[in-house]
C-alpha positions in Angstrom: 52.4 90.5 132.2 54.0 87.8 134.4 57.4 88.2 135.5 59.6 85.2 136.0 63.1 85.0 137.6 62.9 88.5 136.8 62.6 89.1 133.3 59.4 90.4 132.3 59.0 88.3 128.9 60.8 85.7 126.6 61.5 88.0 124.1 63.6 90.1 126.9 65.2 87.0 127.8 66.2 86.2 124.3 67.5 89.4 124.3 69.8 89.4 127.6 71.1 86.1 125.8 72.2 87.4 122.6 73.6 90.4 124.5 76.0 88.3 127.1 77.0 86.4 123.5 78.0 89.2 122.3 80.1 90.7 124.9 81.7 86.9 125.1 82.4 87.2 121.2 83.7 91.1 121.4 86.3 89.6 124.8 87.6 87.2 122.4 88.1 89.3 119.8 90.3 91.7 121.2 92.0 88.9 123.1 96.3 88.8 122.0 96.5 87.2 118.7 98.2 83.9 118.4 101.8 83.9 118.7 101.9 87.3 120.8 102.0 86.5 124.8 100.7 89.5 126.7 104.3 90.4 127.5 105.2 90.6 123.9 108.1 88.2 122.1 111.5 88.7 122.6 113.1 89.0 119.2 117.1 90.1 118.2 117.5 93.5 116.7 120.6 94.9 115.4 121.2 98.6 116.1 124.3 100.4 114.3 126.4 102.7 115.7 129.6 104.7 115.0 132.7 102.5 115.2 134.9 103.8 117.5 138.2 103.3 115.4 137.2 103.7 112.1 134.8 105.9 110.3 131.6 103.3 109.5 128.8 102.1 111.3 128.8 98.6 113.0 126.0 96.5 114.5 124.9 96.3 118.2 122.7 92.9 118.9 119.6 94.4 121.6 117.1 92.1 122.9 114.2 93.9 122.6 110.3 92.8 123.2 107.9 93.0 119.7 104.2 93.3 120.8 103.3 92.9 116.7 103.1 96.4 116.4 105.7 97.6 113.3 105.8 101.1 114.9 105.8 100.0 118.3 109.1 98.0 117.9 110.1 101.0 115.7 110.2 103.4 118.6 111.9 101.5 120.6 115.1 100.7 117.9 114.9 104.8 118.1 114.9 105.1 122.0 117.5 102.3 122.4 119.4 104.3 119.4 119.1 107.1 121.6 120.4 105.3 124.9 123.6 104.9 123.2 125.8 101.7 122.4 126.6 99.0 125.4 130.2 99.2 124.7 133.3 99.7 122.4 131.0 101.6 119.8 130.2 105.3 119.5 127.0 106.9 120.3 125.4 108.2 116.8 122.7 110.6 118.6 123.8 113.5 120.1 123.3 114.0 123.4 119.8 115.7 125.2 118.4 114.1 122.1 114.5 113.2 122.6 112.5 111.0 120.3 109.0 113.7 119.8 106.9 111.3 118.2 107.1 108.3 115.6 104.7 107.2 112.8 104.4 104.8 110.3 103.0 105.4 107.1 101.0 103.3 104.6 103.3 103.6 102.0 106.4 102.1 104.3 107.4 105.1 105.0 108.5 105.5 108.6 108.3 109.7 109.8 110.6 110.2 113.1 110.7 113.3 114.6 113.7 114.2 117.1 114.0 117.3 119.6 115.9 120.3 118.8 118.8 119.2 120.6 119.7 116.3 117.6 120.5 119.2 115.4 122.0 121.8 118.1 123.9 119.2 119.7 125.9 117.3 116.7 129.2 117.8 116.5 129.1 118.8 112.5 131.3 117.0 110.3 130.2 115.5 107.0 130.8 111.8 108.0 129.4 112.7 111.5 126.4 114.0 109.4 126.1 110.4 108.0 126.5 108.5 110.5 123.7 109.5 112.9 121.3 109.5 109.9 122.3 106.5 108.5 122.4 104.7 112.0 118.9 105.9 112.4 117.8 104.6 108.7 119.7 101.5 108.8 118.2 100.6 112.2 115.0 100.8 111.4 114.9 99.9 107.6 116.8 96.7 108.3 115.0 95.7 111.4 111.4 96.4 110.6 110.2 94.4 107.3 107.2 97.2 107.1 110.0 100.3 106.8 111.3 100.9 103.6 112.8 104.8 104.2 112.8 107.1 106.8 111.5 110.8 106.9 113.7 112.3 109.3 111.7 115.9 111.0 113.7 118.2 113.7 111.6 119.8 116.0 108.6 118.7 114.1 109.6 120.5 110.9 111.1 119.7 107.9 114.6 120.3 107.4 116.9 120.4 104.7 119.8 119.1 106.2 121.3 117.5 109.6 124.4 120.0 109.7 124.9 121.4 105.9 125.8 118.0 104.2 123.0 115.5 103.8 119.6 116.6 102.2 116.8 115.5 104.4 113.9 117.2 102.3 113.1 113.8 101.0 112.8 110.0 102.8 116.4 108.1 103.3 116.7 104.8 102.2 119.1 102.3 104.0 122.9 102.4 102.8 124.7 99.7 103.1 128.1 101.1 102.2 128.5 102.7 105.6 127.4 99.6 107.4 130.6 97.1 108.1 
C-alpha cells in the first residue's frame, strides 16, 4: 500500500472529505436562525401589576431580550414579575418569592412553579388573591402567542387555592376584566 500525503488510500481520502462536509453542514445547522442575533431581539412586553390606587391590574412596558424561545421569554415575564414594578404600581408577588422551574406544554399550556414563600408570604384578601394570579396569567398569556393558560404549582405541588378564594386545581386563562 502506498501512502501519499498521508492517507493510506483514495477511498480514505474520500472519506476524510465527506467527514469535514459534514461537520461544515452540522456548524451551519445549529448556527442562529435568521432573524435571531446571538444576543437575542429586543422586543416590548407588558407586565401587569397591582394599581396602587385602585383595585385592578395595570400594565408595565419592560424591554426584555427574546432568543425565539416561547419558554425562555416566559421565564423571564415571571422573574421580571417577580422583581417588582419600576414605579407607581404595586408589586403582585409577594416578597422571598422564587420562580422553581417553568415549562411549556404542547397543548399551550404554560406550568409555573413558585417557592413556598408565594403562598406563606401573601397578604390574603380575596382581590389580593386575584391579583397576583391574574398578574401572573395575564403576563404570560398576553405576551407569549404560544400560552394559552397557566397551571400555577406552589412548592412543586398542586394546590387548590392561593389563600382560600381562587381554585387553582385547573389551568387559568387570562381575564381581562381585572386588566385596566
Amino acid at each position: 500500500m502506498k501512502v501519499t500525503g498521508g492517507i493510506a488510500d483514495p477511498l480514505l481520502h474520500r472519506f476524510v472529505r465527506l467527514a469535514i462536509a459534514g461537520l461544515v453542514l452540522c456548524n451551519a445547522a445549529m448556527a442562529p436562525l435568521a432573524g435571531y442575533a446571538d444576543e437575542g431581539e429586543k422586543q416590548v412586553a407588558h407586565l401587569y401589576f397591582a394599581d396602587a390606587k385602585k383595585p385592578f391590574l395595570v400594565g408595565e412596558e419592560r424591554v426584555l431580550i427574546d432568543f425565539g424561545d416561547p419558554a425562555a421569554y416566559a421565564r423571564q415575564i415571571v422573574q421580571e414579575l417577580i422583581n417588582g414594578p419600576a414605579g407607581g404600581k404595586r408589586a403582585t408577588i409577594p416578597p422571598g418569592t422564587r420562580l422553581r422551574s417553568f415549562f411549556l406544554l404542547e397543548d399551550g399550556t404554560a406550568v409555573v412553579d413558585f417557592s413556598i414563600h408565594f403562598r406563606k408570604n401573601h397578604p390574603g384578601s380575596c382581590r389580593q388573591e386575584q391579583l397576583t394570579l391574574f398578574s401572573v396569567v395575564n403576563s404570560l398569556v398576553l405576551n407569549v402567542p404560544e400560552i394559552d393558560r397557566v397551571k400555577l404549582l406552589i412548592d412543586g405541588a398542586d394546590s387548590e387555592t392561593l389563600t382560600g378564594h381562587v381554585a387553582l386545581e385547573f389551568p387559568l386563562t387570562a381575564d381581562m376584566l381585572l386588566t385596566r
